[in-house]
VOBA-1610 file (N, C-alpha, C; in pm, whole numbers, padded with zeros to 5 digits, always signed):
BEGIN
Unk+10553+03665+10884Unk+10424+03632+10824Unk+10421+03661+10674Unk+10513+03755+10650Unk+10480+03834+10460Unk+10577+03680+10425Unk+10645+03606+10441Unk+10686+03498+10380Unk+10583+03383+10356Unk+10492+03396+10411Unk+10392+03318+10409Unk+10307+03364+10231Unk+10304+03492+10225Unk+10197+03552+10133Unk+10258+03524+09906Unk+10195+03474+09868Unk+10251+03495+09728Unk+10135+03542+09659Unk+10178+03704+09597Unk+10080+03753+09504Unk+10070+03707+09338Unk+09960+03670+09271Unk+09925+03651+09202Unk+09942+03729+09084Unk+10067+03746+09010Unk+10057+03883+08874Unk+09973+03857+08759Unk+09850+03846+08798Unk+09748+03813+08688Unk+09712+03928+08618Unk+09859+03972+08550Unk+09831+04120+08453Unk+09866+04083+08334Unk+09901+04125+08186Unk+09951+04118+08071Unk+10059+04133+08010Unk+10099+04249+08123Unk+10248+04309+08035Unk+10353+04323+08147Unk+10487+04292+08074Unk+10592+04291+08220Unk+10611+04413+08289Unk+10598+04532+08253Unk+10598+04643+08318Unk+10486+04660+08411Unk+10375+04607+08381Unk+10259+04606+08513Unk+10317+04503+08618Unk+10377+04355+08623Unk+10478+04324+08641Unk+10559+04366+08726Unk+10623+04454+08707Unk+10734+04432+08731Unk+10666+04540+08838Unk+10592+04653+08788Unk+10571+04786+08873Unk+10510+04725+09023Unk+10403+04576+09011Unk+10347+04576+09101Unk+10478+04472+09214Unk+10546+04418+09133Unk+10674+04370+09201Unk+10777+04495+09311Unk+10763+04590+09218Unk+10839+04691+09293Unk+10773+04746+09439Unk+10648+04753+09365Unk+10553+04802+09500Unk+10532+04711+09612Unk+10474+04585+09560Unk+10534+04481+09659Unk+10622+04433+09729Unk+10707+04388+09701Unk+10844+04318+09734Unk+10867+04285+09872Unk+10840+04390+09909Unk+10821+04437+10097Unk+10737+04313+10190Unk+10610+04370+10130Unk+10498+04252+10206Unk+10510+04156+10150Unk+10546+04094+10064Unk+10536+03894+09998Unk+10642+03864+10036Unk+10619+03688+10009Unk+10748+03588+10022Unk+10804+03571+09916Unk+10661+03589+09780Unk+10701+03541+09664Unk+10589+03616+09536Unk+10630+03586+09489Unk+10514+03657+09301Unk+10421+03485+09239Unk+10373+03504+09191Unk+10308+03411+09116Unk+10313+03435+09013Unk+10345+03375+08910Unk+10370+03342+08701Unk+10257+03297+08656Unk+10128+03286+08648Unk+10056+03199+08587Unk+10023+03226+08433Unk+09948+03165+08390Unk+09924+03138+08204Unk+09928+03276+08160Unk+09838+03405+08213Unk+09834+03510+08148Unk+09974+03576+08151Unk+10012+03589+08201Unk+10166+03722+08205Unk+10263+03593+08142Unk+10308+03465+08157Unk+10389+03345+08120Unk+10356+03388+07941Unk+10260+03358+07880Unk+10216+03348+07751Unk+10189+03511+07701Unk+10195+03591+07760Unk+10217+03723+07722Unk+10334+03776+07703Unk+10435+03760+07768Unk+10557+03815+07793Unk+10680+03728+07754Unk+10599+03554+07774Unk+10744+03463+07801Unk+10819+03429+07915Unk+10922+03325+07973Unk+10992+03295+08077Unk+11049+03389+08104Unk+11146+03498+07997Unk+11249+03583+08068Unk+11151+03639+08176Unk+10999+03648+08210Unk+10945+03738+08280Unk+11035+03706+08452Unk+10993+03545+08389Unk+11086+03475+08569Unk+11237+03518+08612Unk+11316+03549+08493Unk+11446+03602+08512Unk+11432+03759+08589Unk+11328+03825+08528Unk+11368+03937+08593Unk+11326+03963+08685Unk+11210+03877+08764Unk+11153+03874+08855Unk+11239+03823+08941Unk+11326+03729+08931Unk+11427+03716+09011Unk+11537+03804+09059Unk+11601+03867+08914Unk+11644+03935+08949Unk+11677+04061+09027Unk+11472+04057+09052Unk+11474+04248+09130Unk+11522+04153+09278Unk+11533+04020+09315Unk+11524+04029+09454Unk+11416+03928+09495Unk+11315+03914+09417Unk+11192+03787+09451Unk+11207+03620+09411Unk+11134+03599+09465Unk+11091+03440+09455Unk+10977+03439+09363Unk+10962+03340+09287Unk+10848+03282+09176Unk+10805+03165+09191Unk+10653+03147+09186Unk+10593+03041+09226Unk+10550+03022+09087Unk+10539+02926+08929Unk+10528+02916+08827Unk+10374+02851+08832Unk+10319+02912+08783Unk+10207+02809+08817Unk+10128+02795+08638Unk+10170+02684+08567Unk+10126+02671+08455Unk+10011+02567+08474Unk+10073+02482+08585Unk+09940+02388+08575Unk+09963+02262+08457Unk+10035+02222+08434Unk+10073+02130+08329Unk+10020+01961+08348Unk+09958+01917+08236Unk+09835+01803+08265Unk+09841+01778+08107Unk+09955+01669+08116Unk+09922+01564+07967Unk+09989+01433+08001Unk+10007+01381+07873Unk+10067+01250+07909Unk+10233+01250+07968Unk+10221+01158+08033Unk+10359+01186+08123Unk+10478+01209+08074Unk+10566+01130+07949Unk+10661+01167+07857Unk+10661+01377+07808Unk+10520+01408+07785Unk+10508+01557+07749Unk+10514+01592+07883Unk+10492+01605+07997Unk+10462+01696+08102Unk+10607+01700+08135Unk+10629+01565+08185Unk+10836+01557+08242Unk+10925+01621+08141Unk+10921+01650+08009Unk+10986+01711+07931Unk+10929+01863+07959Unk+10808+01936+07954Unk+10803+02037+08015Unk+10838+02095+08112Unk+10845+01999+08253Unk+10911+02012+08361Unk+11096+02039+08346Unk+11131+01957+08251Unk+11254+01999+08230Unk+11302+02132+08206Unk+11195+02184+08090Unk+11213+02320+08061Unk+11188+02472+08119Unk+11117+02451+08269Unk+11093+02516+08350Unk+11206+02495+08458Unk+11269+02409+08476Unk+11347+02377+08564Unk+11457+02516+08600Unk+11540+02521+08518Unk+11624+02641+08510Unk+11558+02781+08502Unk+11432+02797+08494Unk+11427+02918+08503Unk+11434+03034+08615Unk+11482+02956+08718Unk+11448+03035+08848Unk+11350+03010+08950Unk+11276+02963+08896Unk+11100+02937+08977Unk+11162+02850+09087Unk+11099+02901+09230Unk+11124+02818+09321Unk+11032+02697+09354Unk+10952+02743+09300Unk+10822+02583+09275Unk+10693+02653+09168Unk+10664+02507+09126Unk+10608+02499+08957Unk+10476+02394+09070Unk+10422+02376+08920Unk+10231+02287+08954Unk+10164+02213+08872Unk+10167+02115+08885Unk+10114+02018+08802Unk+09891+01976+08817Unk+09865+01993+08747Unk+09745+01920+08774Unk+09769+01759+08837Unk+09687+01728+08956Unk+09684+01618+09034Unk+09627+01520+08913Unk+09506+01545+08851Unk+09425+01466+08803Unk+09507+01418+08675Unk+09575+01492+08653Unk+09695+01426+08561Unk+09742+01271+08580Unk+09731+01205+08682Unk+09709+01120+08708Unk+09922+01100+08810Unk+09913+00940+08867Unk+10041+00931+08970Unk+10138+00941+08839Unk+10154+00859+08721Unk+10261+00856+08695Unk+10247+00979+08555Unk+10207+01056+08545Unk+10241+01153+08453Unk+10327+01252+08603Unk+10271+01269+08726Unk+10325+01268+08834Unk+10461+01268+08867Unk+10454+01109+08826Unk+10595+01051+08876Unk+10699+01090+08764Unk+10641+01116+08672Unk+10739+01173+08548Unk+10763+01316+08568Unk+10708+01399+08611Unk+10754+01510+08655Unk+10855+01522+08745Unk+10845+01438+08860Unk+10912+01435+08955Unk+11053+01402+08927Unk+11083+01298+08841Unk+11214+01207+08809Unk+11291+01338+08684Unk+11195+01406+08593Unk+11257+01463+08491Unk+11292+01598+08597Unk+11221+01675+08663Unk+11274+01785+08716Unk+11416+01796+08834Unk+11383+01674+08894Unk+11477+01628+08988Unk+11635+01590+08906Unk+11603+01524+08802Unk+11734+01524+08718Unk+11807+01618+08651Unk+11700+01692+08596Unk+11747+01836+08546Unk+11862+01902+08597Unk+11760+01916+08799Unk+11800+01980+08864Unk+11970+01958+08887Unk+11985+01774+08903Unk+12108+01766+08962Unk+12177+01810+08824Unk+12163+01799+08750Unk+12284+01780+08617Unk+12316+01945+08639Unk+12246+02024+08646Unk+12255+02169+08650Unk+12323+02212+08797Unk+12350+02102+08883Unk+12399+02229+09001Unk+12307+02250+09114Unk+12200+02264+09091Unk+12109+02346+09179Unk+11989+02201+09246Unk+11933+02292+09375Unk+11786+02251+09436Unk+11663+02233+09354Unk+11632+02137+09304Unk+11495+02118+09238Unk+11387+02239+09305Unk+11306+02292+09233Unk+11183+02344+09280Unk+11088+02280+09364Unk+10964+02334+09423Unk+10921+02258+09524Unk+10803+02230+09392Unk+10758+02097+09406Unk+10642+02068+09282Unk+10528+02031+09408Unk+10442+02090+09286Unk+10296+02083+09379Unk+10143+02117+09306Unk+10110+01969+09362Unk+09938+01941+09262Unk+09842+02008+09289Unk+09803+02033+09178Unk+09656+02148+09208Unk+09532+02010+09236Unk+09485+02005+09277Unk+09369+01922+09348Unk+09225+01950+09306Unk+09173+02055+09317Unk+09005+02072+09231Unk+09053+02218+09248Unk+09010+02323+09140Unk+09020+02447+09128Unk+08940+02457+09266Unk+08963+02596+09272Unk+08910+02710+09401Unk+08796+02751+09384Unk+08745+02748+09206Unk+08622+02820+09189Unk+08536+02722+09116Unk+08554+02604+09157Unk+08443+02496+09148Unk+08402+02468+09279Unk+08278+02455+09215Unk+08180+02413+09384Unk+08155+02264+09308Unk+08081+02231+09451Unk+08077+02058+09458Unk+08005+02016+09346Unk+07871+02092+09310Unk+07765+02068+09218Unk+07828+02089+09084Unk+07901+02145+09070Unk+07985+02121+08900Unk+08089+02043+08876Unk+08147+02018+08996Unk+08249+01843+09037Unk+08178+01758+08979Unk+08049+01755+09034Unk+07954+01643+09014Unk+07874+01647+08877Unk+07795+01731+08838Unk+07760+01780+08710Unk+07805+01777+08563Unk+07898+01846+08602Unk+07989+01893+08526Unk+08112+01811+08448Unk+08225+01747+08592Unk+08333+01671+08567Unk+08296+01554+08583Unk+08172+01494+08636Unk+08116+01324+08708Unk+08198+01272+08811Unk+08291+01381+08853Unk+08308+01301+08990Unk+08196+01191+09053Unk+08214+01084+09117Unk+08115+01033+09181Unk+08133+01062+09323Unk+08311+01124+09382Unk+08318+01112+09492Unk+08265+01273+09587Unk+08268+01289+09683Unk+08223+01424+09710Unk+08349+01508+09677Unk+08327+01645+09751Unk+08443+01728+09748Unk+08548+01721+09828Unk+08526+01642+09973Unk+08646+01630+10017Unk+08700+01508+09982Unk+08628+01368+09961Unk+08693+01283+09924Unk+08787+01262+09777Unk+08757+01403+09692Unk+08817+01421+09556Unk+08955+01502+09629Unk+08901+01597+09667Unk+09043+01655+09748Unk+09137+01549+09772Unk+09119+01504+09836Unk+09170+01404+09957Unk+09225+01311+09901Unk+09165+01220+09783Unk+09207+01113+09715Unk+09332+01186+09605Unk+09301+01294+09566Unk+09417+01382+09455Unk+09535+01351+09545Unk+09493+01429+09655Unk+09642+01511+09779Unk+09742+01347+09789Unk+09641+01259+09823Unk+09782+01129+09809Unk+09800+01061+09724Unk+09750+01106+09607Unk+09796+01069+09501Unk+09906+01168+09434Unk+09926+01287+09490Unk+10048+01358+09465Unk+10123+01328+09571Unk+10129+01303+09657Unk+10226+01238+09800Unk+10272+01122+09764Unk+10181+01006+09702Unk+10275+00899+09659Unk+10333+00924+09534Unk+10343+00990+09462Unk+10398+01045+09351Unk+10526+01085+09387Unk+10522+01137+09515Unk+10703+01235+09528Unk+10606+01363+09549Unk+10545+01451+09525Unk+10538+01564+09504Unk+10576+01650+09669Unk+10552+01761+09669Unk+10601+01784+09779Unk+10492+01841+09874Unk+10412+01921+09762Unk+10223+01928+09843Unk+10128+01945+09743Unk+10050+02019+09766Unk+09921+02080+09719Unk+09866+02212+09733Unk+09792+02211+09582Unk+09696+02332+09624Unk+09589+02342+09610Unk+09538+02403+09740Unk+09388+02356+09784Unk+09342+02495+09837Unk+09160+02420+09859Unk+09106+02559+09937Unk+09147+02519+10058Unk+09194+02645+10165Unk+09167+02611+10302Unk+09094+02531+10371Unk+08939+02554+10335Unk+08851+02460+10350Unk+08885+02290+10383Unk+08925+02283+10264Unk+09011+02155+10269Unk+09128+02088+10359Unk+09179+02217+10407Unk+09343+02197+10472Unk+09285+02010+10599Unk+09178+02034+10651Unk+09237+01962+10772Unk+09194+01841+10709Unk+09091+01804+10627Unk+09102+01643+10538Unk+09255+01578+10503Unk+09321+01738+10449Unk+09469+01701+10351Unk+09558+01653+10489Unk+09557+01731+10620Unk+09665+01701+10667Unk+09620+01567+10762Unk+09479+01533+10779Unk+09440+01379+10832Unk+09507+01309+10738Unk+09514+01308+10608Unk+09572+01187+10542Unk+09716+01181+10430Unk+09791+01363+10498Unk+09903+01346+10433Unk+10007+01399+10578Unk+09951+01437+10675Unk+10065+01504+10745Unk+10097+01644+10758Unk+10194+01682+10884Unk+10171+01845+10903Unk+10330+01867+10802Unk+10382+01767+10743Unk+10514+01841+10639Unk+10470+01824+10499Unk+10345+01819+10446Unk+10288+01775+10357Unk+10289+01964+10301Unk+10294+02016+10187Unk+10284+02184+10196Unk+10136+02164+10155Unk+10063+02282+10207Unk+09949+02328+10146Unk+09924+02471+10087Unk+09968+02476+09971Unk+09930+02641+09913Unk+09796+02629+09922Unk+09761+02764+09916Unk+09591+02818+09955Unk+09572+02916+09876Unk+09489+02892+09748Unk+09437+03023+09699Unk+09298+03065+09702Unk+09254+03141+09646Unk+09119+03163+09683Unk+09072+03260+09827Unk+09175+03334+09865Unk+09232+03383+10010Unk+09171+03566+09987Unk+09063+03581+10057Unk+09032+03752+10030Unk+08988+03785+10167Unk+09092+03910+10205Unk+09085+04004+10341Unk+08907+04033+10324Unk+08903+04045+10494Unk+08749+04054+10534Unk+08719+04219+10422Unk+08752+04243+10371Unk+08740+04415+10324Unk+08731+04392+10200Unk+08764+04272+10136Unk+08776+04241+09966Unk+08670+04221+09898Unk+08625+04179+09789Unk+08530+04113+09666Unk+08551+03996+09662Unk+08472+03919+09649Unk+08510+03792+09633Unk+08537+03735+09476Unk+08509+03834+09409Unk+08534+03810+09256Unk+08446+03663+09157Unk+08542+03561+09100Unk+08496+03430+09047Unk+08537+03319+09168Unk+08583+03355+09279Unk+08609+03246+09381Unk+08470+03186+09421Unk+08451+03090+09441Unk+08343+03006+09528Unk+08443+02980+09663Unk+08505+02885+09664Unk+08544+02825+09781Unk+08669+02922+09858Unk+08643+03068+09925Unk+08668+03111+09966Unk+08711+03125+10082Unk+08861+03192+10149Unk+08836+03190+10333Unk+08908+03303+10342Unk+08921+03362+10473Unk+08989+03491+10494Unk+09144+03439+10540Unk+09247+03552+10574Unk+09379+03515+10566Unk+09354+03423+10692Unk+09283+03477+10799Unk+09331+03435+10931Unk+09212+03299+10948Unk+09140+03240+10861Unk+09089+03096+10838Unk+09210+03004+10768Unk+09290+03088+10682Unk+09386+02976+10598Unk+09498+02950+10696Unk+09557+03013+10783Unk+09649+03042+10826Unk+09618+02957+10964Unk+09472+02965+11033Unk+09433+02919+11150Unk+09446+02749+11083Unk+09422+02711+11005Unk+09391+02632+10933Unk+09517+02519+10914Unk+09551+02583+10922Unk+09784+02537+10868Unk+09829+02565+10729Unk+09756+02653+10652Unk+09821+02675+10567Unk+09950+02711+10549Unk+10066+02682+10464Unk+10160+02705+10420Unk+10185+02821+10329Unk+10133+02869+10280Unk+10092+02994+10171Unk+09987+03055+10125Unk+09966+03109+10142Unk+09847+03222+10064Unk+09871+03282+09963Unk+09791+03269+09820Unk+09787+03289+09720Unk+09664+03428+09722Unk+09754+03508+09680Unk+09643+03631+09698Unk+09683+03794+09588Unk+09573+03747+09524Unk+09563+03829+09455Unk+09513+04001+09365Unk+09361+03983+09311Unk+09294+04108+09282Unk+09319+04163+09397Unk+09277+04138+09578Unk+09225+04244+09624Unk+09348+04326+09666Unk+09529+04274+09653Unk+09630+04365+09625Unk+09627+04422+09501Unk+09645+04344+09363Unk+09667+04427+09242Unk+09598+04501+09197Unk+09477+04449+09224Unk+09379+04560+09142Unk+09327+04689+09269Unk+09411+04699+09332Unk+09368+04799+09447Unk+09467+04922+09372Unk+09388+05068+09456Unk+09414+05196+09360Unk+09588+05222+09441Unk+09609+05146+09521Unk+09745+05163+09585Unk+09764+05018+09627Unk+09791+04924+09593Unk+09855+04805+09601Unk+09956+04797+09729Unk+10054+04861+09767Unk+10128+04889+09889Unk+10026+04922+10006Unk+09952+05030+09984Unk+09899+05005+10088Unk+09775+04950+10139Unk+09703+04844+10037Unk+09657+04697+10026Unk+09734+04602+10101Unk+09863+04582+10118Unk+09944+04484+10172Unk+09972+04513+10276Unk+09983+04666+10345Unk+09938+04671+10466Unk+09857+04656+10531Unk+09728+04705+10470Unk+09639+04665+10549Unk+09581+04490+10530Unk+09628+04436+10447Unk+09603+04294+10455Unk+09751+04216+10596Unk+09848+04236+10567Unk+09951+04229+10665Unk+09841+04289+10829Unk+09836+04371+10847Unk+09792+04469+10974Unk+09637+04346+10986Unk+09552+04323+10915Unk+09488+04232+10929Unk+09506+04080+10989Unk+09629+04026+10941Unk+09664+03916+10985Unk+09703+03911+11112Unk+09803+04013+11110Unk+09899+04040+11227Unk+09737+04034+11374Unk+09620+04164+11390Unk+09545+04126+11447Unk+09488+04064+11505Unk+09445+03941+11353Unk+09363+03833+11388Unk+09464+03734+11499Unk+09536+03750+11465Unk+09655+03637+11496Unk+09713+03686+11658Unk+09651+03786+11653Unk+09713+03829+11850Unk+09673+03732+11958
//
């Protein structure tokens, strides 16, 4: 089940980093890279995160025109990351340019491409600022829903979504389609800036593929034994 779990290092400096890596390691499948610790520290952060022994999920989120994104994709390619994330709304072929530049990278270098995968509507937008806000005209699951195969016909390999979402995505992409899940807080947590929230054993009942989970391990006064009792939680629900 801890292969299922990737924590979120939404800290500043590689030694917070690395410390909550150490403490972790045990309960996750994998770490998460996103903008804050990536642009604080730099890529080597992914080298050494590899090196203690972990997996890296890169999550920059990259959304421009397709020539810039596939050249970015190139440059993430080698770093270790076992899968990177593109904004969906980026549209199919800034998409499809990711797909063709990372995949080439990959072969010229030797190695397994990363697993790529579209972020679909943030976790902490609700429907009324979809609509408000971005002018979606469509609702929230049909924006979901219309993203998710528009990264499927792209090549991509899944998505990331709220749980909530999971059973729209797999009516119209399939049960090998991946679904990361963030937005994921044990019945005992804060819910923090999340709106579209579920507990482990909703994402998981759900078909999630991963759980993205964060504050309520790192910012806990013992992080280790946060991951037990989030682990000991699952394990439960799941009897």
């Amino acid at each position: 089940m801890r292969e299922k779990i990737i924590v979120a290092l939404d800290v500043d400096t590689e030694n917070e980093a690395m410390r909550l890596v150490e403490s972790l390691a045990n309960y996750t499948g994998a770490f998460k890279v996103g903008l804050q610790l990536y642009n604080n520290t730099g890529p080597g952060i992914i080298k050494k995160i590899v090196d203690a022994g972990a997996k890296v999920f890169l999550d920059l989120k990259f959304h421009d025109i397709p020539n810039t994104a596939a050249r970015a994709a190139e440059a993430v390619v080698g770093l270790g990351s076992f899968m990177f994330n593109v904004h969906a709304s980026g549209g199919i072929n800034m998409m499809k340019a990711v797909v063709q530049a990372s995949h080439a990278r990959a072969e010229k270098a030797g190695f397994l491409p990363p697993l790529l995968i579209g972020v679909t509507v943030l976790t902490s937008m609700s429907e009324q600022e979809l609509h408000d806000e971005v002018g979606a005209s469509r609702s929230m699951q049909e924006q979901v829903v219309h993203l998710a195969s528009l990264c499927q016909k792209a090549g991509l390999d899944g998505v990331v979504a709220s749980a909530r979402e999971i059973p729209w995505i797999r009516r119209a992409c399939g049960e090998s389609f991946l679904i990361v899940t963030p937005g994921i807080r044990p019945a005992w947590a804060a819910t923090d800036d999340q709106t579209r929230i579920v507990t482990p054993k909703d994402a998981l009942s759900a078909g999630a593929d991963y759980l993205v989970i964060g504050r309520p391990l790192t910012a806990a006064a013992d992080p280790g034994d946060a991951a037990r009792r989030l682990l000991a939680e699952i394990e439960e629900e799941s009897a």
